[in-house]
ZADO-1210 file (C-alpha; in nm, 4 decimals, padded with zeros to 6 digits):
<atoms>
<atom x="13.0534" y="01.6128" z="-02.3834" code="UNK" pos="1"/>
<atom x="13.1894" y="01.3013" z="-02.2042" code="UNK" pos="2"/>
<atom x="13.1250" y="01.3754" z="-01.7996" code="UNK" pos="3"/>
<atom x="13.4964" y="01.3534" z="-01.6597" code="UNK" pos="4"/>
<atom x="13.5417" y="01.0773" z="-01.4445" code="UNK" pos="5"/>
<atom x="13.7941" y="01.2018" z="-01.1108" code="UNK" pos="6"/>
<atom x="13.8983" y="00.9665" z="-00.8542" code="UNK" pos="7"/>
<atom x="14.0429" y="01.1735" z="-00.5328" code="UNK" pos="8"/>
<atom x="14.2637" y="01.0510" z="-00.3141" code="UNK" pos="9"/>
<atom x="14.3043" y="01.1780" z="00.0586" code="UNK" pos="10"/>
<atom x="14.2831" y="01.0820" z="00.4358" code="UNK" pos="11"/>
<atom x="14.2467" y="01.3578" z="00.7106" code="UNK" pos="12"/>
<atom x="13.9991" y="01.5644" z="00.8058" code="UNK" pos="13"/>
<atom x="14.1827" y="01.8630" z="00.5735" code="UNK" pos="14"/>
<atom x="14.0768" y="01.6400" z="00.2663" code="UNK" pos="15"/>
<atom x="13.6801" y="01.6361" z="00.3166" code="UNK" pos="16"/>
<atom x="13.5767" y="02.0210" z="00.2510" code="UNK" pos="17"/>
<atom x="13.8141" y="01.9401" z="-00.1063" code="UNK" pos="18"/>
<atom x="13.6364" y="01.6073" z="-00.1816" code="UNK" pos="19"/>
<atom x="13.2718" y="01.7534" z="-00.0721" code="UNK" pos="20"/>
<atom x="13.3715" y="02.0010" z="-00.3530" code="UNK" pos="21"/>
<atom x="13.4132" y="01.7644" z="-00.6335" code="UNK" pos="22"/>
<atom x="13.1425" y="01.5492" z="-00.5192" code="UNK" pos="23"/>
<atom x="12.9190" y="01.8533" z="-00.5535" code="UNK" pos="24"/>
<atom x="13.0340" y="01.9770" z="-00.8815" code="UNK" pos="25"/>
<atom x="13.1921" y="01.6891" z="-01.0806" code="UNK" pos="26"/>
<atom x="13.1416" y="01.3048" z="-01.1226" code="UNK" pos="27"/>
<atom x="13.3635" y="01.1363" z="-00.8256" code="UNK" pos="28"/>
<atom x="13.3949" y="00.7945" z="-00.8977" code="UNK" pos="29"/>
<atom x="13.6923" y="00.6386" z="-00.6330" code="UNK" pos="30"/>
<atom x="13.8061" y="00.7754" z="-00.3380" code="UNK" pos="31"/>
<atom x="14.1518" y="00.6017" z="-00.2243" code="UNK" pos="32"/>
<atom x="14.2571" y="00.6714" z="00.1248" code="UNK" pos="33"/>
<atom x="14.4674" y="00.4819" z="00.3886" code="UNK" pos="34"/>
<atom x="14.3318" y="00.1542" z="00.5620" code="UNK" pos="35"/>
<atom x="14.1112" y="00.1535" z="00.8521" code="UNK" pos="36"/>
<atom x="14.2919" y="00.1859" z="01.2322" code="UNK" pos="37"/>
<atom x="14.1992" y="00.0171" z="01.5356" code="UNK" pos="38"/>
<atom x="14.2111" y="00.2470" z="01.7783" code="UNK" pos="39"/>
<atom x="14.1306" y="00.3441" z="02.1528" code="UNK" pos="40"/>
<atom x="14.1357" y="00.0645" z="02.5014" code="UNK" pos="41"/>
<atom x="13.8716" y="-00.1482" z="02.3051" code="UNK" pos="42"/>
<atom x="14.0478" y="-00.1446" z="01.9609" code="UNK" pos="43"/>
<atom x="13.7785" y="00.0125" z="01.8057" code="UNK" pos="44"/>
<atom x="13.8098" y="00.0350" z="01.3982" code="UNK" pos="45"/>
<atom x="13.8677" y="00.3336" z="01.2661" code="UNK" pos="46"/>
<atom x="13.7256" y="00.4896" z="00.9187" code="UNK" pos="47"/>
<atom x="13.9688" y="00.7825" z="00.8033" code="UNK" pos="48"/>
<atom x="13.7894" y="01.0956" z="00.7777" code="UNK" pos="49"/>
<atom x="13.7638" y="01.0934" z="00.3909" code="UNK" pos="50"/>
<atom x="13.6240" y="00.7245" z="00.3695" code="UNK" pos="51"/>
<atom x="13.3252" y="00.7920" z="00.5664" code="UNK" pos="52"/>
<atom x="13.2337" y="01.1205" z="00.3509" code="UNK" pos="53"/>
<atom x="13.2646" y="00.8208" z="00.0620" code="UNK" pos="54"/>
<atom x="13.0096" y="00.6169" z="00.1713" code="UNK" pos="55"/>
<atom x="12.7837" y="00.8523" z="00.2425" code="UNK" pos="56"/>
<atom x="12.7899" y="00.9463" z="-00.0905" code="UNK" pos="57"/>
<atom x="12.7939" y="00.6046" z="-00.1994" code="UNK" pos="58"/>
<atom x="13.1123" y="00.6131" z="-00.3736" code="UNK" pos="59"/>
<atom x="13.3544" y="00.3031" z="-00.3853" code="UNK" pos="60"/>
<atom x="13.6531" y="00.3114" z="-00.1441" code="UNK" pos="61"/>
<atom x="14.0081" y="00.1650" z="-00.2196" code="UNK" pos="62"/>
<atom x="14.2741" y="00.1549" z="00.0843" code="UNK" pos="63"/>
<atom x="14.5544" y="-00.0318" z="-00.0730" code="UNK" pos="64"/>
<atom x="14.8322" y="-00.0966" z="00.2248" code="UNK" pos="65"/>
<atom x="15.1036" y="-00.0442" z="-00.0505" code="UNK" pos="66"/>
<atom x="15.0212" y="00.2032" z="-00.3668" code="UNK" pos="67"/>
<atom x="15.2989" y="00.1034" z="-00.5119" code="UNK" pos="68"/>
<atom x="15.2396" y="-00.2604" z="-00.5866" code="UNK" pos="69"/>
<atom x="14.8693" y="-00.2025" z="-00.5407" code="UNK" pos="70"/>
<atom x="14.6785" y="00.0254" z="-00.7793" code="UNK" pos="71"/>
<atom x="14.4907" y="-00.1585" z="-01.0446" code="UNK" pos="72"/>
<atom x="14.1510" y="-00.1355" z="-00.8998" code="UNK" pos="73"/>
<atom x="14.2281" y="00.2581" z="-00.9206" code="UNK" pos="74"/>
<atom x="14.3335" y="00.1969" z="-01.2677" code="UNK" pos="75"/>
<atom x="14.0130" y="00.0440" z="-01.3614" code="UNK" pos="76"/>
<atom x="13.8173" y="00.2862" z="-01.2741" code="UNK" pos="77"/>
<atom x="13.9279" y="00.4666" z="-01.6250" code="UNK" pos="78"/>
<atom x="13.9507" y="00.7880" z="-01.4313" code="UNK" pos="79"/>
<atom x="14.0113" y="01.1069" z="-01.6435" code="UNK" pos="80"/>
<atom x="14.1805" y="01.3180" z="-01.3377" code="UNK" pos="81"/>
<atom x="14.3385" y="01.1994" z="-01.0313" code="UNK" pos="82"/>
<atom x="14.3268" y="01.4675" z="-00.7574" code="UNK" pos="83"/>
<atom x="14.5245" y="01.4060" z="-00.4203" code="UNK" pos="84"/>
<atom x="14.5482" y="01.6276" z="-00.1121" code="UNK" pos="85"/>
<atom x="14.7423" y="01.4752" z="00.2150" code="UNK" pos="86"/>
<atom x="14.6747" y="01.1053" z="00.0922" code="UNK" pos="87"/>
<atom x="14.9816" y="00.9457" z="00.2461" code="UNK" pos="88"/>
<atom x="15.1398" y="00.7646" z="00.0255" code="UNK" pos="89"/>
<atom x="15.3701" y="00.8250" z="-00.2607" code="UNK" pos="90"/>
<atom x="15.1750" y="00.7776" z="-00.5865" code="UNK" pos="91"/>
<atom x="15.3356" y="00.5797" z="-00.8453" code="UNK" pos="92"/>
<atom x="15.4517" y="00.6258" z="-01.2153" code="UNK" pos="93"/>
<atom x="15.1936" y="00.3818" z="-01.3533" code="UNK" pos="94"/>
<atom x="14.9072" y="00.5893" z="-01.1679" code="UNK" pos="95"/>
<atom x="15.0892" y="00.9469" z="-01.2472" code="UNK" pos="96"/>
<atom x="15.0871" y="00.8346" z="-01.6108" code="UNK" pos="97"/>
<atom x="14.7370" y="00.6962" z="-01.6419" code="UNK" pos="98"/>
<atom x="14.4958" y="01.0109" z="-01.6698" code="UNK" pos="99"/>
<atom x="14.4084" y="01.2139" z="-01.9656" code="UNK" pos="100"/>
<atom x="14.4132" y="01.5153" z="-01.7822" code="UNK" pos="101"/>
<atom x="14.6866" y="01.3933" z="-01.5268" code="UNK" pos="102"/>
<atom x="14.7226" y="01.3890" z="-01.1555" code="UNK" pos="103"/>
<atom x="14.7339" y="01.7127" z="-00.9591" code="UNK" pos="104"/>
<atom x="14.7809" y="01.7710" z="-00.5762" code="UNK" pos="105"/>
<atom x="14.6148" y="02.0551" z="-00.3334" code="UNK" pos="106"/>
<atom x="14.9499" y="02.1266" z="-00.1081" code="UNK" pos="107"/>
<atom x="14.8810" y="02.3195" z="00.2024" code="UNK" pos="108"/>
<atom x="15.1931" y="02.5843" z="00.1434" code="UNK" pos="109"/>
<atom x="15.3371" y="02.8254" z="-00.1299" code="UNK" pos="110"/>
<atom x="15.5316" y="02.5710" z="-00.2969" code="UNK" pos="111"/>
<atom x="15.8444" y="02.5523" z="-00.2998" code="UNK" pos="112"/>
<atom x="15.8187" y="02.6515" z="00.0258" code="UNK" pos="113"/>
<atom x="15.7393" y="02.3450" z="00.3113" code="UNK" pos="114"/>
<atom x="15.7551" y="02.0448" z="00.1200" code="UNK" pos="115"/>
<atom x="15.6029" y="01.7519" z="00.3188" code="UNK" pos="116"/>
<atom x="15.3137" y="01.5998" z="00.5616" code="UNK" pos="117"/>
<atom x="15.3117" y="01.8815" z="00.7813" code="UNK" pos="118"/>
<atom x="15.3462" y="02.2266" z="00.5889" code="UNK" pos="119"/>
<atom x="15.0651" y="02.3767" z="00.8160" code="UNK" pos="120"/>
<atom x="15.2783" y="02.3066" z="01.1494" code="UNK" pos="121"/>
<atom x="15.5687" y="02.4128" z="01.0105" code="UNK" pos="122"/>
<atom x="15.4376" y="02.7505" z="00.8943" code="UNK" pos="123"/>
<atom x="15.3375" y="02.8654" z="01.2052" code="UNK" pos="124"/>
<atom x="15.6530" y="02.7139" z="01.4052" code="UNK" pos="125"/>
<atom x="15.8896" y="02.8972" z="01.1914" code="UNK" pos="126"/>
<atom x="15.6963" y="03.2335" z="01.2792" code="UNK" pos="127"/>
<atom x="15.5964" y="03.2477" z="00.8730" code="UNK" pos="128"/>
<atom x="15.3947" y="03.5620" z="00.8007" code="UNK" pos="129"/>
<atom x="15.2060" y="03.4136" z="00.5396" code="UNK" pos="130"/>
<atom x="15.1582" y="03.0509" z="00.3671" code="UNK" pos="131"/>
<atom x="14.8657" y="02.9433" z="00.1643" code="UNK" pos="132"/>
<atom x="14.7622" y="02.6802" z="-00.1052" code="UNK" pos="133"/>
<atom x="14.9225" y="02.5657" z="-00.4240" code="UNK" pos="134"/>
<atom x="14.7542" y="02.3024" z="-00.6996" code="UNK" pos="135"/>
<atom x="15.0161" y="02.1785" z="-00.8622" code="UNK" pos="136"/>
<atom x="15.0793" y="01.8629" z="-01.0972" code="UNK" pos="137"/>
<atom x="15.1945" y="01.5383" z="-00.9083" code="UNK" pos="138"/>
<atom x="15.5882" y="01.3909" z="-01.0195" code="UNK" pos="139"/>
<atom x="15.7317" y="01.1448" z="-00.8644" code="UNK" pos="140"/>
<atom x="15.9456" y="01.3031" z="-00.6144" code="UNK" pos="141"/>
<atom x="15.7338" y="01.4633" z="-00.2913" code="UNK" pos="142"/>
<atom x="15.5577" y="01.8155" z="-00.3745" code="UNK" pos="143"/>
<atom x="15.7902" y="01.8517" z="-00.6672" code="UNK" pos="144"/>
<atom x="15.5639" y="01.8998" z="-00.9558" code="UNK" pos="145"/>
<atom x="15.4636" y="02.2066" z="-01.1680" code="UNK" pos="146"/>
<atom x="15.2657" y="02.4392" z="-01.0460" code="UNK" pos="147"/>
<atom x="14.9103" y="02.5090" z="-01.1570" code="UNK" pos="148"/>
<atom x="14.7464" y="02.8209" z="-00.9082" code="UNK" pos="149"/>
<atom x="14.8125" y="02.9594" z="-00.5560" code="UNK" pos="150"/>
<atom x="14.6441" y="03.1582" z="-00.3066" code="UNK" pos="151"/>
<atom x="14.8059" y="03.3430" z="-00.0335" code="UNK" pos="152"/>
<atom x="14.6715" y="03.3664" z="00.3118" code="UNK" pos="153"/>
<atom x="14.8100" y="03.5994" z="00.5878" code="UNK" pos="154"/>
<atom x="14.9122" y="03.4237" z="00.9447" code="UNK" pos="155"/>
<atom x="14.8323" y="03.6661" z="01.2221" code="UNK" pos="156"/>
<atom x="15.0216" y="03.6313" z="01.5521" code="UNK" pos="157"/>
<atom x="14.7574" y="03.4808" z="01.7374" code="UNK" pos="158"/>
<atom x="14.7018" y="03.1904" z="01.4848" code="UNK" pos="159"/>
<atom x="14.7171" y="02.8153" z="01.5919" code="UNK" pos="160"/>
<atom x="14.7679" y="02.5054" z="01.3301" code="UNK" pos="161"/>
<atom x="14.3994" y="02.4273" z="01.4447" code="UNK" pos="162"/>
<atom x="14.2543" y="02.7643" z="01.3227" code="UNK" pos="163"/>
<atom x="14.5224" y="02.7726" z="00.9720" code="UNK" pos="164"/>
<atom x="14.4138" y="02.4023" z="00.9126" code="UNK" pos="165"/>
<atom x="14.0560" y="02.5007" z="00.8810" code="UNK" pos="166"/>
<atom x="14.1126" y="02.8606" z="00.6596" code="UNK" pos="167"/>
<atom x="14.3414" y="02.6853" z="00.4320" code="UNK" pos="168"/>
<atom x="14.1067" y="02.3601" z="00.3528" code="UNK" pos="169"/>
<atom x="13.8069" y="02.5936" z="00.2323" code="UNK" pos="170"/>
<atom x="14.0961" y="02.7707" z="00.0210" code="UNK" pos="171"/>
<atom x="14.2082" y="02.4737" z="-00.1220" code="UNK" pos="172"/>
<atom x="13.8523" y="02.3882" z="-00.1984" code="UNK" pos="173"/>
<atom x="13.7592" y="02.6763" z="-00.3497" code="UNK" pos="174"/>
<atom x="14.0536" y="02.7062" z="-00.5374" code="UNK" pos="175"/>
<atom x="14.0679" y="02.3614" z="-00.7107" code="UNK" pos="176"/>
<atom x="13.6792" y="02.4179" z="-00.8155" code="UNK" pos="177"/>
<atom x="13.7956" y="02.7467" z="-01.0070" code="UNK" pos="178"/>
<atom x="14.1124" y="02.6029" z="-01.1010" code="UNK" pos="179"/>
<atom x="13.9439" y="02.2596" z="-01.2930" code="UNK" pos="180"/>
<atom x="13.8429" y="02.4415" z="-01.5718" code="UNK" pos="181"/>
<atom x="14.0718" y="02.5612" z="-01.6709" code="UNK" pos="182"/>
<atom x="14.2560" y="02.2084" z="-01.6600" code="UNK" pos="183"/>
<atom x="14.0199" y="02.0608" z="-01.8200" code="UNK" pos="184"/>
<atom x="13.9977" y="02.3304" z="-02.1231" code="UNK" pos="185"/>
<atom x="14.3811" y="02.2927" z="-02.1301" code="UNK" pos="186"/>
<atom x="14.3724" y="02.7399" z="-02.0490" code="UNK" pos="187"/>
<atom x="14.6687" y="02.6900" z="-01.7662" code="UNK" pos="188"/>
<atom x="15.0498" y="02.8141" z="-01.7558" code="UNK" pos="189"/>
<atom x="15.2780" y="02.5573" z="-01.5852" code="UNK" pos="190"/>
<atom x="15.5358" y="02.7224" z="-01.3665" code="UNK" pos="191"/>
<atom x="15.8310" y="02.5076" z="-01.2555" code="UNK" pos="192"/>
<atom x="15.9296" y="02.5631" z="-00.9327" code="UNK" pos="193"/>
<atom x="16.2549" y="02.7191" z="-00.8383" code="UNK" pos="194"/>
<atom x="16.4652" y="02.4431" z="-00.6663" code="UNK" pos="195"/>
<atom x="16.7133" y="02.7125" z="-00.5054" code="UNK" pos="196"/>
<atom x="16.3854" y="02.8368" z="-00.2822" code="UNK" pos="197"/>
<atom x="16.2659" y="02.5100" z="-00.1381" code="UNK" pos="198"/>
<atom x="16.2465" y="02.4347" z="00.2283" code="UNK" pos="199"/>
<atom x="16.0449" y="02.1398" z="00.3937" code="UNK" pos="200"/>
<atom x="15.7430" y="02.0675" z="00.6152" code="UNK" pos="201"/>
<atom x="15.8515" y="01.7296" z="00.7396" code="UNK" pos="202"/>
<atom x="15.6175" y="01.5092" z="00.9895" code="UNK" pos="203"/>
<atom x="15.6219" y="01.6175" z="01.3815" code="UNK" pos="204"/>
<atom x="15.8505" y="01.3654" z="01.5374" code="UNK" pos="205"/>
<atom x="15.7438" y="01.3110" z="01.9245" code="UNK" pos="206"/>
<atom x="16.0592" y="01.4441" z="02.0668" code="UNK" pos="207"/>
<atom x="16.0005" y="01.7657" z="01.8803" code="UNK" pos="208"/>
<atom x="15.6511" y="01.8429" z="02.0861" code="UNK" pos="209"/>
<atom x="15.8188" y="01.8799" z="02.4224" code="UNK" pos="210"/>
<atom x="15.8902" y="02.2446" z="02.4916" code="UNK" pos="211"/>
<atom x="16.2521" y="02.3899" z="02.5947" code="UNK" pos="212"/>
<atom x="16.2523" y="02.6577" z="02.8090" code="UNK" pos="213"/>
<atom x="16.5886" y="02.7344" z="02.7351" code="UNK" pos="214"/>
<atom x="16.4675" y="02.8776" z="02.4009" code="UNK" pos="215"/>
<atom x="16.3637" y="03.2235" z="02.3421" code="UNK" pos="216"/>
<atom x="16.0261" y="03.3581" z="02.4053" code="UNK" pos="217"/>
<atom x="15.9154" y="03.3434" z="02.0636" code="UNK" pos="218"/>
<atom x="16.0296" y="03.0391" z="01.9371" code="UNK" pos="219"/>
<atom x="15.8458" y="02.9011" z="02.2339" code="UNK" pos="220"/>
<atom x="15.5534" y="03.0574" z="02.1920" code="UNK" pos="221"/>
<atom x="15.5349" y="02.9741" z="01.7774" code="UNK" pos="222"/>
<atom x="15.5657" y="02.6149" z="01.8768" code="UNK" pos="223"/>
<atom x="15.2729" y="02.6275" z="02.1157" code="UNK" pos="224"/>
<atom x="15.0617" y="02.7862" z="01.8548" code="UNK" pos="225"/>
<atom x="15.2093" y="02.5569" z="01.5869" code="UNK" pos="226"/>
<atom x="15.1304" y="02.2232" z="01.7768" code="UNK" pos="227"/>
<atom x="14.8146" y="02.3424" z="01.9266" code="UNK" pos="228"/>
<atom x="14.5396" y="02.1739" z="01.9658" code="UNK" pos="229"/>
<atom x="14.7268" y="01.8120" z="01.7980" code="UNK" pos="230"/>
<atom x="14.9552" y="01.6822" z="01.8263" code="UNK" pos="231"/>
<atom x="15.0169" y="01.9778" z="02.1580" code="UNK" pos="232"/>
<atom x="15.3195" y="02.1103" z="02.2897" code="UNK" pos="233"/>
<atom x="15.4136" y="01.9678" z="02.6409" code="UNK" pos="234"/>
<atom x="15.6681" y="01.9901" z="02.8934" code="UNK" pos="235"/>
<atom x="15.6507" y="01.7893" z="03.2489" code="UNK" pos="236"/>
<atom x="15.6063" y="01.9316" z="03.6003" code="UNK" pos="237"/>
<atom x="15.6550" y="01.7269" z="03.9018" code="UNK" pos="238"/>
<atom x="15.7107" y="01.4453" z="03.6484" code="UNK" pos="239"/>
<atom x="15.3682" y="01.4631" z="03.4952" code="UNK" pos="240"/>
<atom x="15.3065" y="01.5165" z="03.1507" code="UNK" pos="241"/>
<atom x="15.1500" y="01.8680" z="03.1214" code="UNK" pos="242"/>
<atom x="14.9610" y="01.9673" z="02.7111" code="UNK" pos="243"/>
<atom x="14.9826" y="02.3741" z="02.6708" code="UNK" pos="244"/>
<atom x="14.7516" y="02.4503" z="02.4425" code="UNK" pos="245"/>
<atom x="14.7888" y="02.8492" z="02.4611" code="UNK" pos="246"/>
<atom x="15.0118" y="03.0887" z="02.5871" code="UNK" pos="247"/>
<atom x="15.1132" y="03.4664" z="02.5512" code="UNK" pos="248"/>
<atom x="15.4164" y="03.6109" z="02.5291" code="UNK" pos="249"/>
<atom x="15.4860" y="03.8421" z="02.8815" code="UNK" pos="250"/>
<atom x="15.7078" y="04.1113" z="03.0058" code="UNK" pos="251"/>
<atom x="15.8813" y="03.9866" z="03.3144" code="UNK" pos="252"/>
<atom x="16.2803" y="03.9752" z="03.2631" code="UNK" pos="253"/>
<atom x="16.3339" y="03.7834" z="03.5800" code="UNK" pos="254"/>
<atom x="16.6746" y="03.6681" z="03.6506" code="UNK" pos="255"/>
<atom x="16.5144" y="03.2812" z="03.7440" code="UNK" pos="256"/>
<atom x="16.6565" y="02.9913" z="03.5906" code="UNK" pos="257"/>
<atom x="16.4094" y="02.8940" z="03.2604" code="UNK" pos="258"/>
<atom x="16.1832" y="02.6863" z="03.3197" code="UNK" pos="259"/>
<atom x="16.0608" y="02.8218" z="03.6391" code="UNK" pos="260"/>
<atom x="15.7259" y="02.9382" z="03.7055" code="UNK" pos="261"/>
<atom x="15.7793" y="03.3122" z="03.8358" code="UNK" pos="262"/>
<atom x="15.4465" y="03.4878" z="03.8573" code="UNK" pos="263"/>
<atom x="15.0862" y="03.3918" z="03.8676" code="UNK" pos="264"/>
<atom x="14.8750" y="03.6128" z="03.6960" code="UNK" pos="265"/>
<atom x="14.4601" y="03.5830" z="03.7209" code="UNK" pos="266"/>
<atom x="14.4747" y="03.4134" z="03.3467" code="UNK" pos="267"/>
<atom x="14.7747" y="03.2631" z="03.3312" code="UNK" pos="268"/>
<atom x="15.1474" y="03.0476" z="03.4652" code="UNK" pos="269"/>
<atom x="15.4301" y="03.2750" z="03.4059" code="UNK" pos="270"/>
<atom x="15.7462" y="03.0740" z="03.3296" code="UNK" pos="271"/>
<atom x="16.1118" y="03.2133" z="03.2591" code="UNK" pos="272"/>
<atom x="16.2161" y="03.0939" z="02.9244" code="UNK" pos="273"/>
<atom x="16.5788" y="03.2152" z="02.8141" code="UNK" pos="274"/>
<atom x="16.5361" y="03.5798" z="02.7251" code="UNK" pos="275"/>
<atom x="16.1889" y="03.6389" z="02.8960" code="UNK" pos="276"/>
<atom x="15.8406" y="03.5007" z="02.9909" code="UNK" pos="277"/>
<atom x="15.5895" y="03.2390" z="02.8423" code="UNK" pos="278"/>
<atom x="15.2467" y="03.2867" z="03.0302" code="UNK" pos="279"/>
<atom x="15.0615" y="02.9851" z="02.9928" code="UNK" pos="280"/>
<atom x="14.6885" y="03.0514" z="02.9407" code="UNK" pos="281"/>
<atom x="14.5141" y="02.7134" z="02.8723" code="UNK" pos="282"/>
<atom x="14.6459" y="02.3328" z="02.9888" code="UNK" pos="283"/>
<atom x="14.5980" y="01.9696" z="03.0783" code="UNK" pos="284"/>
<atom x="14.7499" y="01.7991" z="03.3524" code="UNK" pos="285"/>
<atom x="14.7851" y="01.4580" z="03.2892" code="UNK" pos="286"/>
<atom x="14.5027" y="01.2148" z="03.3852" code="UNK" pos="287"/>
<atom x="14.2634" y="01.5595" z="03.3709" code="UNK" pos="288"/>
<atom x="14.0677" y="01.7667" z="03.1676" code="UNK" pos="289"/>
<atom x="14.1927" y="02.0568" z="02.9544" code="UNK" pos="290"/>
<atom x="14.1142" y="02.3955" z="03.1199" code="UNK" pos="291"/>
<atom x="14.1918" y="02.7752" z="03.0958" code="UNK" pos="292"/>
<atom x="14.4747" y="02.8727" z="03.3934" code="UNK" pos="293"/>
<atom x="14.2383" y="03.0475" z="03.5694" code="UNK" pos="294"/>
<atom x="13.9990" y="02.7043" z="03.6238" code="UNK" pos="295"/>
<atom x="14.2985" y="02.5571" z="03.7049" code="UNK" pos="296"/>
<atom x="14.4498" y="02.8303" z="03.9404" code="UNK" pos="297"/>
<atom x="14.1043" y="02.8313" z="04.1697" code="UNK" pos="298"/>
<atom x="14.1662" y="02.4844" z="04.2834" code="UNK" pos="299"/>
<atom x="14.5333" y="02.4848" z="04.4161" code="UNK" pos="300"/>
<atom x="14.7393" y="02.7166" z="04.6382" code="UNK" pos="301"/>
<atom x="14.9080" y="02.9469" z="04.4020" code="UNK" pos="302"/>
<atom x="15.2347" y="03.0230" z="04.6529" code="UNK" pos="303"/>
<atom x="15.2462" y="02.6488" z="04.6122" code="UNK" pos="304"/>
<atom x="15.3457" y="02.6339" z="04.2109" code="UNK" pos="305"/>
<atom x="15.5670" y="02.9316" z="04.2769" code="UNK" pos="306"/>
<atom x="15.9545" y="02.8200" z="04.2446" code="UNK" pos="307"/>
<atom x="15.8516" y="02.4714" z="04.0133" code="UNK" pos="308"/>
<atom x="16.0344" y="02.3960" z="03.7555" code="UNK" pos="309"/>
<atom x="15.8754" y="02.2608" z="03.3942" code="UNK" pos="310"/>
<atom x="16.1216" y="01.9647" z="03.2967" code="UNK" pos="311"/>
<atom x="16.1973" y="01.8439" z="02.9357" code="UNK" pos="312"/>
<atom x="16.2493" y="01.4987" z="03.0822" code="UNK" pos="313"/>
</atoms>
């Protein structure tokens, strides 16, 4: 039998435990990912995180700026599979139509549910119980497609995005390598997804990482969790930009305006939020290093941070 030819397409770090799978098991022969960045003070290029598993495979790289009007080198490749997990770009209907066995997508939620680049955010910011994997078949609107196999994962309480991120990309792994086979030997039951139960998982915008105390305790607290540790929930305190990278949900019902810190406890910042208490447990101050509260509480007076207020702007 013919050895299947796949070409996967992906970018972040989420995509390299999937592509190490296939490279492992099955004949990879294109990866696609975005272009290089330049990055940092000394503009520094960049390799995205799936490019450099690539070459050190030595598989050939595409990073077309534009998909769209730029995909005949994938084309020419003859590939019989395209597999894509958090590529980037909208795939077109030339590329869609091209395989023999078709183009399928490892999404990082139980489609229909969170739609979008950031499903894995999302999940936890909307205080979701559960969320998982689904490999579905790509269409040409976003996340749309029929789906192929799921797997369910539980989301404690104390979960952040960092800790889902790296639970669900081993289950997305592991589920496209049993999954293929069954692809491949045509054994699958496509399940359209119910358009009345879809919701969305659209990209952090910047203003949307800056915490309001105003908001109740929990919503606060699944936004922490749910930005932490990138892109990282922030508020400002004597006008400096201060990350909180954990917190805990306290006890204290003081009467203080929100925003205000109101107790210092050995491990943490109490502040009033509207309906109760965030304690903050780990932090950067801008221009410094992130620590725990406690690191950060043996260096200052704490009857000095008493009475501050953390500022959205």
């Amino acid at each position: 039998m013919k050895e299947k030819k796949i070409v996967f397409m992906g970018t972040p770090d989420f995509s390299v435990p999937i592509l190490q799978g296939l490279i492992e098991n099955y004949h990879v022969v294109g990866v696609v990912t975005q272009p290089d960045k330049r990055i940092g003070r000394h503009m520094e290029i960049s390799f995205p995180p799936v490019k450099k598993l690539a070459v050190e495979n030595g598989i050939k790289v595409i990073q077309p700026m534009k998909i769209r009007e730029d995909y005949e080198e994938i084309l020419q490749l003859e590939p019989d599979i395209i597999i894509t997990c958090a590529y980037g770009q909208m795939i077109p209907k030339a590329i869609l139509d091209f395989p023999q066995y078709g183009c399928i997508n490892v999404h990082a939620s139980l489609l229909p549910r969170l739609r979008g680049g950031a499903p894995i955010h999302r999940a936890i910011m909307n205080g979701d119980k559960k969320t998982g994997v689904t490999i579905m078949y790509m269409d040409t609107a976003m996340d749309s497609g029929d789906i192929i196999s799921q797997e369910e994962v539980e989301i404690t309480e104390d979960m952040n995005v960092g800790q889902l991120h790296d639970i669900l990309s081993k289950i997305g792994k592991d589920l496209l390598l049993r999954t293929l086979p069954d692809i491949f030997s045509s054994n699958i039951e496509r399940i359209k997804q119910d358009e009345s139960l879809v919701t969305f998982g659209k990209i952090i915008k910047r203003e949307e990482e800056v915490l309001d105390f105003n908001d109740t305790t929990i919503h606060i607290y699944n936004k922490i969790r749910g930005l932490s540790p990138s892109p990282c929930a922030y508020s400002l305190l004597d006008r400096k930009v201060v990350k909180i990278y954990k917190a805990r949900i306290g006890k204290n019902l003081s009467k203080a305006l929100p925003g205000i810190i109101v107790n210092i406890y050995k491990d943490g910042i109490a502040v009033k939020t509207k309906d109760g208490e965030i304690i903050i447990e780990e932090l950067k101050f801008e221009g410094k290093k992130k620590m725990t509260a406690n690191a950060f509480l043996n260096g200052i007076k704490k009857e000095e941070l008493l009475g501050k207020m953390f500022m959205k702007e």
